[in-house]
N, C-alpha and C positions, 0 to 999 in steps of 0.2 A: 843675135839672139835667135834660139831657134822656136821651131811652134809650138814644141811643147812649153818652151820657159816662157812664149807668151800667153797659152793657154793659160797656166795658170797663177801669172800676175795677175790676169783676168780675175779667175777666182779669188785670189787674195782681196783684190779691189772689192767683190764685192761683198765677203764676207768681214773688210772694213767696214764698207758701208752699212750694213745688217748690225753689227754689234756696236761700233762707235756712233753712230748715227739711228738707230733705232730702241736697241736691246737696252744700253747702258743709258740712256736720257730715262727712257720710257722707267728702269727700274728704280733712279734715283725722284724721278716726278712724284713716285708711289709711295717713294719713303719718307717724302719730305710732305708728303699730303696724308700722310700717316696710315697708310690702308694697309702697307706690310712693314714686316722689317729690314733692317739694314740690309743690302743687296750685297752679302759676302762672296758669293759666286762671280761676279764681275771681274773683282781684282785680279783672281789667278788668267782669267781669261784676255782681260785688257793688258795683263803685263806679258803673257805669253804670245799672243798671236805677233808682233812684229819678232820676235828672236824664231819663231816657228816655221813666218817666211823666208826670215834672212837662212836661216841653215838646209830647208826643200828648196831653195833657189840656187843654194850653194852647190849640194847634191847632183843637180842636174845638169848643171854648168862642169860640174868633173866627169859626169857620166856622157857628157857629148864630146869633152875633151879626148878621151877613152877612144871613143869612137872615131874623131877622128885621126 
């Protein structure tokens, strides 16, 4: 694994952490305590970000292949 593809597992991890662990609790807390509406915006986001890492991880992993 080189530093860049661990650099930004890093990233990934922690933009997990950020949106499954803070953004999405936090947006459903509000919906379900009724102070906004249904938190549409999540879904595209929670179903995208693992398919977004798997294929920038892919990426780089062919672009060091390349290389060497």
């Amino acid at each position: 694994m080189s530093k860049k593809e661990k650099r930004w597992r890093r990233v990934y991890f922690l933009l997990y952490l950020l949106i499954y662990g803070l953004v999405a609790p936090l947006s459903l807390i509000l919906f379900f305590i009724g102070e906004e509406s249904f938190p549409f915006f999540i879904i595209p986001v929670v179903l995208a970000l693992p398919a977004m890492k798997h294929n920038h991880i892919q990426k780089i992993r062919e672009k060091e292949e390349m290389r060497a």
